[in-house]
DRENVEX-97968 format. One line per 3 residues: number of its first residue (from 1); their letters; for each residue x, y, z of C-alpha. Coordinates in steps of 0.001 Angstrom, whole numbers, plus 524288, in hexadecimal, padded with zeros to 5 digits. Example, Ala and Ser with C-alpha at 12.3 -4.5 7.8 and 13.67 -1.06 7.14 Angstrom:
2
1	AS	8300C 7EE6C 81E78  83566 7FBDC 81BE4
This chain:
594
1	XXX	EE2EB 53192 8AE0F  ED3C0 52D0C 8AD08  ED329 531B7 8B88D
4	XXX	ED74B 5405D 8B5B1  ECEB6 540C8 8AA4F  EC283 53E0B 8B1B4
7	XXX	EC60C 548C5 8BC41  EC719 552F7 8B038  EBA3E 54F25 8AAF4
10	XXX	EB376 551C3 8B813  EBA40 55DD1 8B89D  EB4D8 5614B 8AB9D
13	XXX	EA744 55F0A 8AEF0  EA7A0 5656F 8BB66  EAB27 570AC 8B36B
16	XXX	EA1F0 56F4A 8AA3B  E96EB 56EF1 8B3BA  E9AC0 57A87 8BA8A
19	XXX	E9A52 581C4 8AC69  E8D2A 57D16 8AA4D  E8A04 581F0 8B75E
22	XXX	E8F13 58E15 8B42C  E87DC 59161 8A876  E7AFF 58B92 8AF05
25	XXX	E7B3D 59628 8B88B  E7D43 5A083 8AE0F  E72B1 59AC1 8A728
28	XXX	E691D 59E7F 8B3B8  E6D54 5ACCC 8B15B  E6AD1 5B6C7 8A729
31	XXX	E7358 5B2C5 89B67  E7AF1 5BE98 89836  E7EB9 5B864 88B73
34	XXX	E70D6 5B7B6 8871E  E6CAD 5C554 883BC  E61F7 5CB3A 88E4B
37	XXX	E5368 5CB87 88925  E4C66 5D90D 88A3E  E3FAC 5D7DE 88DEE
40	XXX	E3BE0 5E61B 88EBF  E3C50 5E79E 87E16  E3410 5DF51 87895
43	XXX	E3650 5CFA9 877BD  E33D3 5C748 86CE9  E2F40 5BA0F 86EC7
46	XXX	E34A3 5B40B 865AF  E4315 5B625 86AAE  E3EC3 5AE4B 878C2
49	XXX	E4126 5A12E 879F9  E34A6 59758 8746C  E31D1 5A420 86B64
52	XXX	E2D85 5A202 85FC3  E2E7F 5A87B 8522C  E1EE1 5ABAE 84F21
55	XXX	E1AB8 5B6D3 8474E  E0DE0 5BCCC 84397  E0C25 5C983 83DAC
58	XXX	E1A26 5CDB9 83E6F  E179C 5CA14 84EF7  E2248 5BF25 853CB
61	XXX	E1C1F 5B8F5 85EFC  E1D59 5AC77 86753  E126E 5A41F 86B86
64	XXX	E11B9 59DD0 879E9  E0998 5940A 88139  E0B32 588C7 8898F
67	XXX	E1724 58384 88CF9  E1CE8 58D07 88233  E23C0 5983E 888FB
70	XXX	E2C0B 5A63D 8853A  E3996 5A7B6 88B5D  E4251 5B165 88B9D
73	XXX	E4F90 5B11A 890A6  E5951 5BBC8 89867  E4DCC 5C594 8991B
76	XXX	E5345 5D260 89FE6  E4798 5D76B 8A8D2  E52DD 5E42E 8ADCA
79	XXX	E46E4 5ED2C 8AC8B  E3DF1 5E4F6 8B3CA  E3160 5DF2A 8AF79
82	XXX	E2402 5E428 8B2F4  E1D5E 5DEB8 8A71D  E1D76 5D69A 898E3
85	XXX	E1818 5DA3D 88DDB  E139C 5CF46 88467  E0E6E 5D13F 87581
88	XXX	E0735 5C4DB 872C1  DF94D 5BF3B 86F17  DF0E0 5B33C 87253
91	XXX	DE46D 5AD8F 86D6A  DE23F 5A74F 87A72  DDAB6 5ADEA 88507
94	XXX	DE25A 5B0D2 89230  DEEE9 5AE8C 88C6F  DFAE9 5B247 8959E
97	XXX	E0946 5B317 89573  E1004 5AE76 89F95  E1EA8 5B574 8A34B
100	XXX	E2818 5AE6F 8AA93  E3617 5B28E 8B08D  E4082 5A76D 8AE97
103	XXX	E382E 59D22 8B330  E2C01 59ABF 8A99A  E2705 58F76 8B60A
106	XXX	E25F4 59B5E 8BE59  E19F1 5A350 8C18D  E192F 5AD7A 8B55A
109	XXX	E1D3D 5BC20 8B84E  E121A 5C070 8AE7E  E0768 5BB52 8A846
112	XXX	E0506 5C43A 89BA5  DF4B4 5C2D7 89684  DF402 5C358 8881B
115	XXX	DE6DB 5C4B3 881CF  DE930 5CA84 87485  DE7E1 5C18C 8668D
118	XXX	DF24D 5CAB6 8614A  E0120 5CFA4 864B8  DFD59 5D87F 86F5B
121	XXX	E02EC 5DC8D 87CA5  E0268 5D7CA 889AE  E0890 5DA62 89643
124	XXX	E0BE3 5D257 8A29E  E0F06 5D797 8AFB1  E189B 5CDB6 8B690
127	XXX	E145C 5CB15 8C613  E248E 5CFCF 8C8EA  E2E75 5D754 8C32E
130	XXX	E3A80 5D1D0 8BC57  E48C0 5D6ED 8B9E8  E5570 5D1EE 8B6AC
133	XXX	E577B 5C726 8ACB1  E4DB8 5BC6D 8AA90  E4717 5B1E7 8A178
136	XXX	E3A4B 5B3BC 89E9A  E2CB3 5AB45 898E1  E20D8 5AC50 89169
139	XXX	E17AD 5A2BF 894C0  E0811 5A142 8907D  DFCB3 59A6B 89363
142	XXX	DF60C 59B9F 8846C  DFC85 59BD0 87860  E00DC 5AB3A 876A7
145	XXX	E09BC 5B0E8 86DFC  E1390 5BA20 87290  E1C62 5C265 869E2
148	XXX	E240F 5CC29 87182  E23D0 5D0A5 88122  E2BC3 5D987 888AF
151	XXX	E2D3A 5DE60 89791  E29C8 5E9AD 89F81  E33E2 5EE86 8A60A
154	XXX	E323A 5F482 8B285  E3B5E 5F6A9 8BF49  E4008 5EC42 8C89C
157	XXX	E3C73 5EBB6 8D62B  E4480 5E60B 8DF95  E43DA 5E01A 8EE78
160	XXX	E35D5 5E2BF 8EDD7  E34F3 5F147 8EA3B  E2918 5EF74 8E4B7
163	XXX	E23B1 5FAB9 8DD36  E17AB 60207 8E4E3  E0CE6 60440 8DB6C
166	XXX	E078A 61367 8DA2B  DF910 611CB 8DAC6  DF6AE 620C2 8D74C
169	XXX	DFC57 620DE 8CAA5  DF802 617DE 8BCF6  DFB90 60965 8BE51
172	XXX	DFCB3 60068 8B392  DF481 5F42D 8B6AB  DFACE 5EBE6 8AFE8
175	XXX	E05FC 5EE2B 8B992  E024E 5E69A 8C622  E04FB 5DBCB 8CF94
178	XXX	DFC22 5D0C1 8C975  DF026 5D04C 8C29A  DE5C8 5C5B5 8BFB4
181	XXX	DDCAE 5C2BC 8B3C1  DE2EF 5CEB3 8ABC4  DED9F 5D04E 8A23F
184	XXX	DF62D 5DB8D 89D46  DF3E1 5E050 8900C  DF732 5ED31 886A7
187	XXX	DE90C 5F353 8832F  DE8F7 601C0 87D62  DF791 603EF 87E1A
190	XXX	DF69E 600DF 88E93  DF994 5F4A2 89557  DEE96 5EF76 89D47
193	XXX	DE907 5E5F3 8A46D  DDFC7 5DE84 89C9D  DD220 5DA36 89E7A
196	XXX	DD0EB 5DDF7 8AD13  DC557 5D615 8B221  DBCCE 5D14E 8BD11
199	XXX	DC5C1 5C9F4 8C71E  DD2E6 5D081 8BF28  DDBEB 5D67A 8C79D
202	XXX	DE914 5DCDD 8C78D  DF195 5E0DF 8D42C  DF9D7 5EAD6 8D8E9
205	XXX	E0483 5EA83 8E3DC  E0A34 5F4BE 8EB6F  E019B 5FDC8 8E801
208	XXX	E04DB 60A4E 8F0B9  DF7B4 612C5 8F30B  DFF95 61BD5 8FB22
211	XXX	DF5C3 625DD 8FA1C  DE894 61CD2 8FAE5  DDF50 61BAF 8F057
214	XXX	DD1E7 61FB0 8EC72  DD01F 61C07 8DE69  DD64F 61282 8D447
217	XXX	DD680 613DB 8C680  DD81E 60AC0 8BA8D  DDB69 60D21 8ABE8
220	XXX	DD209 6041D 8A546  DCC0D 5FFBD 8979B  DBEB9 5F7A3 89A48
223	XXX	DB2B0 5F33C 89035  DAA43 5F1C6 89BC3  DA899 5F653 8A9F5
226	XXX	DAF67 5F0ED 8B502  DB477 5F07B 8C08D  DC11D 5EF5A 8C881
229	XXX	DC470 5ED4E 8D63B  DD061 5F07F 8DD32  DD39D 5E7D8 8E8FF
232	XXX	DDE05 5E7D9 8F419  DE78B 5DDEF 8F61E  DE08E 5D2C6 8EE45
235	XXX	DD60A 5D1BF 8E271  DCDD8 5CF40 8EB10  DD2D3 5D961 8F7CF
238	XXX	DCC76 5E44F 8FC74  DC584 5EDB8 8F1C9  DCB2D 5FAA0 8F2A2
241	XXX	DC261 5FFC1 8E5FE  DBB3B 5FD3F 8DAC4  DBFAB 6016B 8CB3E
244	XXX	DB30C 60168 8C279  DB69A 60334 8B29C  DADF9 604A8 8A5C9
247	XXX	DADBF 60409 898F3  DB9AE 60C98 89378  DB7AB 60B20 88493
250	XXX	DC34A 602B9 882CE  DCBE2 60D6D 88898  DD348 60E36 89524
253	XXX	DCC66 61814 89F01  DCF3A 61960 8AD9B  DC50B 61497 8B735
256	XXX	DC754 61849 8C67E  DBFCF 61163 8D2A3  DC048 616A4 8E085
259	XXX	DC824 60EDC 8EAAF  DC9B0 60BD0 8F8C9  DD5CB 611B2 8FEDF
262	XXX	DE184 60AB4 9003E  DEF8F 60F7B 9031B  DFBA9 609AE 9038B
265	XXX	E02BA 5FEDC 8FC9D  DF740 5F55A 8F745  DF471 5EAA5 8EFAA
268	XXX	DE8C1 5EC4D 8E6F2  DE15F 5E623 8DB28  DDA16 5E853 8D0A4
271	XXX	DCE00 5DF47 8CEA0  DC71D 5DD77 8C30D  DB57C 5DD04 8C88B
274	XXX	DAE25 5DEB6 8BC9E  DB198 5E2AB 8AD10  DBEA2 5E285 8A625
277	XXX	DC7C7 5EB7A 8A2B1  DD7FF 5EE88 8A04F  DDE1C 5F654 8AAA9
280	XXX	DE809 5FEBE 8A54E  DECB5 6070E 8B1D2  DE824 6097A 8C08C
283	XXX	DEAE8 6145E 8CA2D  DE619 619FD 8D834  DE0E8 62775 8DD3D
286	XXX	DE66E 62998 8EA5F  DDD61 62C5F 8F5BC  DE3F2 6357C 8FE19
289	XXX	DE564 63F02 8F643  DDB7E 646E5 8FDC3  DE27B 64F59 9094F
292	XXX	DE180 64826 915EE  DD589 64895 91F73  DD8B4 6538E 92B2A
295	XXX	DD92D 64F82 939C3  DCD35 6545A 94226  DD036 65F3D 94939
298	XXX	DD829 666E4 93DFA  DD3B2 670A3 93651  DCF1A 66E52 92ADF
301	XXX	DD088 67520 91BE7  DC469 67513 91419  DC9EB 6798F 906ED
304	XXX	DCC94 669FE 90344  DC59E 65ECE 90483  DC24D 6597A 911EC
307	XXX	DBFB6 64B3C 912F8  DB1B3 649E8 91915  DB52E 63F34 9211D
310	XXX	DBD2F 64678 92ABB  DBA56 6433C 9399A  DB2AD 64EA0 93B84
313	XXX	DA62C 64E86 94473  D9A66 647D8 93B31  D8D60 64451 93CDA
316	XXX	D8456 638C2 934E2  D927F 63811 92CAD  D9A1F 62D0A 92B53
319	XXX	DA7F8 62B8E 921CD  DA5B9 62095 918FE  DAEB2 61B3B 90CAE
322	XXX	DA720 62000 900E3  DAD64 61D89 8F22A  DBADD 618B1 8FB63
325	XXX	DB9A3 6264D 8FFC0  DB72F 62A34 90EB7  DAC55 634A0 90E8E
328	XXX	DA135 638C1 9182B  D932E 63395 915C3  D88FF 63B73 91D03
331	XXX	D7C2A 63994 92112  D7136 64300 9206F  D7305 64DC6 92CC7
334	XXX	D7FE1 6495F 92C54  D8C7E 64FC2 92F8C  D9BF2 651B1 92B98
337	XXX	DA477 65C90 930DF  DB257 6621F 93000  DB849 6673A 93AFD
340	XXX	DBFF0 673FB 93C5B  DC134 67687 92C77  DC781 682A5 92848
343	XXX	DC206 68CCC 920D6  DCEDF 69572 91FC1  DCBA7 69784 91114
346	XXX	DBD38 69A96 9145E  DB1FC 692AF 90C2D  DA8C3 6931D 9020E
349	XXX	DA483 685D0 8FD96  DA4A4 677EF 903B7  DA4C8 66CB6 8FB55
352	XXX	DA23F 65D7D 8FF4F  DA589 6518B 8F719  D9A7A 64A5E 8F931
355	XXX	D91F2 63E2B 8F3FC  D8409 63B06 8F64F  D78FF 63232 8F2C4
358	XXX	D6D11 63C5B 8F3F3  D6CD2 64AFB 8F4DA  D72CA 6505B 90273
361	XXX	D766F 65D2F 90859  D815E 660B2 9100C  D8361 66BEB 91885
364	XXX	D90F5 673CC 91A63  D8FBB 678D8 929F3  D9A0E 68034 9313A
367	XXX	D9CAB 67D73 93FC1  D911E 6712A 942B3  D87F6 66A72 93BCB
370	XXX	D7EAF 675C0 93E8D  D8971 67ED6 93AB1  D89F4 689D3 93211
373	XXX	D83B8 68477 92493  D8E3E 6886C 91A29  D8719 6816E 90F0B
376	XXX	D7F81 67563 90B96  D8520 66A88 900B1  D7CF1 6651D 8F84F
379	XXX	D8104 656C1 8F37C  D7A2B 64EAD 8E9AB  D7873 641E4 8E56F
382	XXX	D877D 63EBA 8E03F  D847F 631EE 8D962  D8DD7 62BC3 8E4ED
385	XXX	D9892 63603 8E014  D9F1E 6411C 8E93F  D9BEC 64DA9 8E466
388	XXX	DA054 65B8F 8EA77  D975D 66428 8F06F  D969A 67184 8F492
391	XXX	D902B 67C10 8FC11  D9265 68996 8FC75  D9740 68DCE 90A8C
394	XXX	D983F 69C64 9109B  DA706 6A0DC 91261  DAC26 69B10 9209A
397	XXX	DBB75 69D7D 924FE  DC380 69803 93161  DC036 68B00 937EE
400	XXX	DB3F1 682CC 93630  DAE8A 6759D 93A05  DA553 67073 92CF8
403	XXX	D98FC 66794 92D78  D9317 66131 92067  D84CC 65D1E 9242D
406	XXX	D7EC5 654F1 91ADA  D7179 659A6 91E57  D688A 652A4 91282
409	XXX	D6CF8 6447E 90F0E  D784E 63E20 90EDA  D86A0 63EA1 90926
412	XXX	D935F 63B4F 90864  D9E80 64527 908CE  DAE09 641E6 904D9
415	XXX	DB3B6 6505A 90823  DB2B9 65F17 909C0  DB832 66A36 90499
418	XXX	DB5CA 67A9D 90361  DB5CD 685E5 8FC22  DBC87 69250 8FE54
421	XXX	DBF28 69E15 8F6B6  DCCF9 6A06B 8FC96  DD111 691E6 8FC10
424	XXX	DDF4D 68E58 8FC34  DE2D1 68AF8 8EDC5  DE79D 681A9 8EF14
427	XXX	DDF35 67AD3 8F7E3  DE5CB 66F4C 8FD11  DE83E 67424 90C53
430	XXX	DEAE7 669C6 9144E  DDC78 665A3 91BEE  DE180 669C6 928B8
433	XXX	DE2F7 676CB 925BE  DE351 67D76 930BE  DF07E 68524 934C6
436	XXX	DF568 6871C 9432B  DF1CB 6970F 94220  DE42A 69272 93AD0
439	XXX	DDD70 69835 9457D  DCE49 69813 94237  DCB33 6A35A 94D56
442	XXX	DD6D4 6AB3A 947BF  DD37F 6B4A9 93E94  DD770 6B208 930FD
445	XXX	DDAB8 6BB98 9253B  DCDAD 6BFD7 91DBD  DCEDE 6B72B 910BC
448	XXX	DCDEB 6C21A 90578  DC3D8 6C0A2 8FB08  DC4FB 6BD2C 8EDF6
451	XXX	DC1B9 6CAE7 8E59F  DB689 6C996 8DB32  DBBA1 6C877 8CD58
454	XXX	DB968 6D745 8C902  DB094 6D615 8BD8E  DB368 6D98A 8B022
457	XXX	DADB8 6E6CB 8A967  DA4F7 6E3E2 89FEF  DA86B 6E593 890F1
460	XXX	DA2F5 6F1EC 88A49  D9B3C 6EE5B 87F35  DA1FF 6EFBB 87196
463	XXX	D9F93 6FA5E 868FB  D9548 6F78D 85F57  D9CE5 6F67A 8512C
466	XXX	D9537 70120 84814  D902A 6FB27 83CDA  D95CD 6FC24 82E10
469	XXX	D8DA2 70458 827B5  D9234 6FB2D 819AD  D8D4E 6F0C3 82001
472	XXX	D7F0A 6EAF1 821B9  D75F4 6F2F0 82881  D73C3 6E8BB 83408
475	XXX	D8041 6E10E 8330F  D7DFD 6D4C4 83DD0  D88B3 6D509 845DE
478	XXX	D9129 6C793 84769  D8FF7 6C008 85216  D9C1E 6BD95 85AF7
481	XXX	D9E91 6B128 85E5E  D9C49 6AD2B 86CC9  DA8AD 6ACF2 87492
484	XXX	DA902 69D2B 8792F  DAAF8 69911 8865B  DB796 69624 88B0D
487	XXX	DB57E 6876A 88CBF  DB66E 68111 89AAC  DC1D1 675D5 897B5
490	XXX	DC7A4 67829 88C60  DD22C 680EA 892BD  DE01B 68035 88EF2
493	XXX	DE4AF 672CD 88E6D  DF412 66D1A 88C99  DF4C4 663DE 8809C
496	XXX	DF547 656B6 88805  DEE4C 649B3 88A4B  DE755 64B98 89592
499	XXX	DD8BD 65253 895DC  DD581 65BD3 8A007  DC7DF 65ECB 8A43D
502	XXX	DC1E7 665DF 8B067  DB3D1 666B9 8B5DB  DAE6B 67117 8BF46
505	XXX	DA717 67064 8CC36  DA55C 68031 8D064  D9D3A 6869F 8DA1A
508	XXX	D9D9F 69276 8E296  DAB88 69584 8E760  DB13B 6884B 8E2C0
511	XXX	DB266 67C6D 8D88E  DB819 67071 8D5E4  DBDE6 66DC2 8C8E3
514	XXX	DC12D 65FC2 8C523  DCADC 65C26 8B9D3  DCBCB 650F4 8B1F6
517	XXX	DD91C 64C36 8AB37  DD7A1 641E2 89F18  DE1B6 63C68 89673
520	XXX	DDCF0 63BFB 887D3  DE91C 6361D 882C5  DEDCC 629D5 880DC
523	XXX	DF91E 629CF 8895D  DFAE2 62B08 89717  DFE7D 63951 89D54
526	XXX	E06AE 63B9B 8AABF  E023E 6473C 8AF25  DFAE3 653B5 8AD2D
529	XXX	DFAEA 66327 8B20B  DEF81 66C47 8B2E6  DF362 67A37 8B4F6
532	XXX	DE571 6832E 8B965  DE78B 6910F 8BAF8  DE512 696C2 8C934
535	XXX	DDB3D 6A172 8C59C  DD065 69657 8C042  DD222 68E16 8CCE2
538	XXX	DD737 68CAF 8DB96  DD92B 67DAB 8E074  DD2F8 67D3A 8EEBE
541	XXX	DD2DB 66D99 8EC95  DD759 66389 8E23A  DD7A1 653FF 8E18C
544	XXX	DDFCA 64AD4 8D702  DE8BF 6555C 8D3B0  DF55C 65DC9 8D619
547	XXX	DF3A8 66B7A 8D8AE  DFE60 674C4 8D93A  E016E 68372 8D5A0
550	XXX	E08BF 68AAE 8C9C7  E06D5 698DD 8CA35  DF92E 69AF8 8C367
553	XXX	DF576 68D71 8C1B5  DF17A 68197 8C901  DF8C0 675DF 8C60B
556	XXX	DF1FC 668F0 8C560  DF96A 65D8E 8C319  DF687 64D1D 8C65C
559	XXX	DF8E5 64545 8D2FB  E00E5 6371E 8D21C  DF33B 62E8D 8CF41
562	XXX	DEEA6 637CE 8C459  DF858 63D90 8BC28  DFAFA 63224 8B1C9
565	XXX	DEE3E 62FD3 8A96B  DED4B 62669 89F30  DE5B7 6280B 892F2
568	XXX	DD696 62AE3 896AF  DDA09 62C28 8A492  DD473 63780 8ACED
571	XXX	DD781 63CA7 8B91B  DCEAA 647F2 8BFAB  DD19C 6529C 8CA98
574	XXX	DCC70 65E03 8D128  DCA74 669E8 8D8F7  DC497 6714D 8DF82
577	XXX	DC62F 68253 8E0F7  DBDDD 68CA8 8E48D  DBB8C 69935 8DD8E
580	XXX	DB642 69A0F 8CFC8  DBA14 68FE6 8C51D  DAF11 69223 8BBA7
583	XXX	DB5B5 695FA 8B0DE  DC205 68D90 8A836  DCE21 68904 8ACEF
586	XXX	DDA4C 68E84 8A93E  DE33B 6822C 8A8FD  DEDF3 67ADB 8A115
589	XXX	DEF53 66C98 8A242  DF9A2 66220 89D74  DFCC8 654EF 89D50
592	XXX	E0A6A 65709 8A21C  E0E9F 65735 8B0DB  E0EAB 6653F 8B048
């Protein structure tokens, strides 16, 4: 009988064991009894575990240090995580908070920098992205208190689909693969990273420069000047370019630098040389957005620019990398020349972007370098800037091989372009513009000139008014008021946040007229639409913008890399027309898409 007793107590504990077991296992996952913790409202402290009930100015908070750590239990991360937000304070200087996912001996996912004495807000971007249901820890390495945080949600990537970054449109910095000596903080309504400095750096992965680059620019508030690299692969890689920023008045003001050309997927970072500063958001300016160079042996359209570093035939020329540009430099007696260029639209000015140290002339020749002289371009000192040029040229149609002789000193030229009375509008023909019946030693159709405006009859005098024979005997008559000038700019503007203002280059038969696009509000705009009426201008060539037709009006609108501008951002285009634009635009312009 002992006997059977003894078997039904092992049999009991056997069970037992497998119960506790059981609930062992289902203490490992999510506990579906235990309510699930949304992180993405805001988070008291005081409700995690080792939280405690302090309060200061109607604030409840929870102080941390050492071995005393935050946790929180069945945290649903569903929406992802791409950041945590943290109000807290410390008296201690480089202060962090350290996040951890269910293991606080692990490495952390974020380390949050708090530098304020009072309740303010700080963010930390974790090194990986979390979903699903987890426990999570707030660890420091000072005494800070903390009184509420909450997460950033943000979608979940899975089996490595890692998000490409877009390089050409506003970036948040404080969104990136790893950073070192900087922390994320909320300064004039933005979050930013904080006190960017010499040897600083933050990186970014995957970046896809898909259609190369040429310039980078930063959204940045600085008290002194500085300057920032930005480096290939590692902080210390390959430079691609240099970012140089002032003094901004405790504002945030966008500061560009010219870069190297890269394209691809990259790796690059940001390197704090010289100064401090907060970097609220970066972007890129693509390179190729110029049309692409011709082959030899095509024909060639004039009426946009031509690079000058085409393989043409030159002489004491060479193509350097000026400014991460490719232009021509050429010495004195030097040559260029463009081969088999078509004048199907006839010609009245050339024009040259060029740069130089001392004064120089350049001469325009048809046919050789002893050619026909069609004009003679004078260039200036440009304070190591590239200016246009122009000369004057006598009207030449059909097929034509061009020579620019730089006959007194020395420049450098970047590209080419001419004039026309009769040019396409608009003038974006493809460079090779030849056509299979383009025969130069056919004879074309006679191009019909433009009529003279008629003039206007003159107005008869007035009547003289006889005078009142009740009144004075010399009665002085009034003076009438001098009708104003219709001011240049002030033409009619929509009611929005964005500032439009234009500057004009003319001269005979052409111009160039360059705009200028600011927001003066405080809040970020997505887009904006300038509509110019066709009679005030024809677009032979444009750069930075969208051009497209509506009847009577030309319709400018932004490309990908400049249509979002943040408060006191600019962004600046152009073009270039021939014909008359002396007198004021007719235009309306928004801050909508159209």
């Amino acid at each position: 009988m002992k006997r059977k007793v003894r078997v039904a107590i092992s049999f009991l504990a056997v069970a037992v064991m497998l119960i506790l077991q059981g609930m062992a296992i289902k203490a490992a996952e999510p506990n579906n009894e235990k309510a699930l913790l949304n992180p993405y409202e805001l988070v008291q402290t005081e409700i995690m575990e080792n939280g405690g009930g302090f309060y200061e100015d109607g604030i409840q908070y929870s102080p941390i240090s050492g071995s005393k750590i935050l946790k929180a239990e069945n945290v649903d991360f569903s929406k992802g995580l791409t950041g945590i937000e943290v109000t807290a304070r410390t008296r201690w200087g480089g202060s962090e908070i350290y996040v951890y996912i269910d293991d606080p001996k692990s490495e952390p996912i974020a380390r949050i920098l708090i530098r304020a004495y009072s309740f303010n807000q700080s963010t930390g971007i974790p090194k990986v992205n979390v979903s699903g249901v987890h426990d999570i820890y707030f660890e420091a390495n000072n005494p800070i208190d903390i009184a509420t945080w909450k997460a950033l949600p943000g979608k979940i990537y899975e089996d490595g689909d890692v998000p490409q970054i877009d390089p050409y449109k506003d970036n948040e910095a404080e969104v990136n693969f790893g950073t070192s000596g900087v922390g994320v903080v909320k300064d004039k309504r933005r979050i930013v990273l904080a006190d960017f400095s010499e040897n600083d750096f933050f990186l970014m992965k995957d970046v896809n420069f898909e259609k190369g680059l040429k310039s980078i620019t930063i959204e940045a508030r600085a008290e002194d000047d500085g300057i920032i690299e930005v480096r290939k692969d590692s902080p210390a890689g390959e430079l691609i370019g240099t970012i140089e920023f002032r003094d901004t008045d405790d504002s945030y003001k966008p500061f560009e630098g010219e870069m190297a050309n890269i394209e691809g997927m990259q790796k690059i970072y940001f390197v704090g040389k010289k100064g401090k500063c907060n970097i609220d958001t970066w972007s890129a300016a693509p390179r190729n957005t110029d049309r692409p160079l011709p082959t030899p042996g095509e024909k060639i359209s004039p009426y946009g620019y031509v690079e000058a570093e085409i393989d043409f035939p030159r002489e004491n020329a060479e193509i350097v990398e000026d400014s991460w540009n490719k232009v021509v430099s050429i010495k004195e007696n030097g040559y260029i020349s463009a081969q088999k260029v078509n004048f199907r639209y006839g010609l009245t000015s050339v024009v040259i972007v060029a740069k130089s140290e001392k004064p120089a002339a350049v001469e325009v020749r048809e046919g050789s370098v002893d050619g026909e002289l069609l004009g003679v371009i004078k260039v200036e000192n440009t304070d190591g800037e590239y200016l246009h040029y122009r000369t004057k040229a006598p009207n030449i149609e059909g097929i034509h091989d061009l020579y620019f002789v730089c006959k007194v000193g020395s420049c450098m030229i970047d590209k080419w372009t001419v004039m026309s009375k009769m040019m396409p509008v608009p003038g974006n023909e493809p460079i090779s513009g030849g056509e299979e019946n383009d025969d130069p030693e056919k004879e074309q159709p006679e191009l019909p000139e433009i009529p003279d405006k008629p003039e206007l009859p003159e107005e008869p005098d007035k009547p003289e008014i006889p005078e009142d024979p009740e009144e004075t005997e010399n009665p002085e008559e009034p003076e009438q008021p001098e009708i104003p000038e219709e001011p240049e700019q002030p033409d009619i503007q929509g009611d929005c946040k964005l500032e439009l203002k234009y500057s004009r280059d003319i001269w005979d038969g052409g111009y160039q007229i360059n705009f200028k696009i600011t927001n003066i509000s405080e809040e970020q705009s997505s887009g904006w639409t300038l509509k110019i009426k066709k009679k005030y201008i024809n677009v032979a060539q444009s750069w930075c913008t969208n051009v497209d037709e509506d009847g009577e009006y030309y319709i400018f609108t932004p490309l990908s890399w400049n249509a979002v501008l943040n408060p006191g951002q600019s962004t600046e285009f152009g073009i270039i027309g021939s014909g008359d634009a002396s007198g004021g635009l007719d235009y309306f312009f928004s801050d909508k898409n159209n």
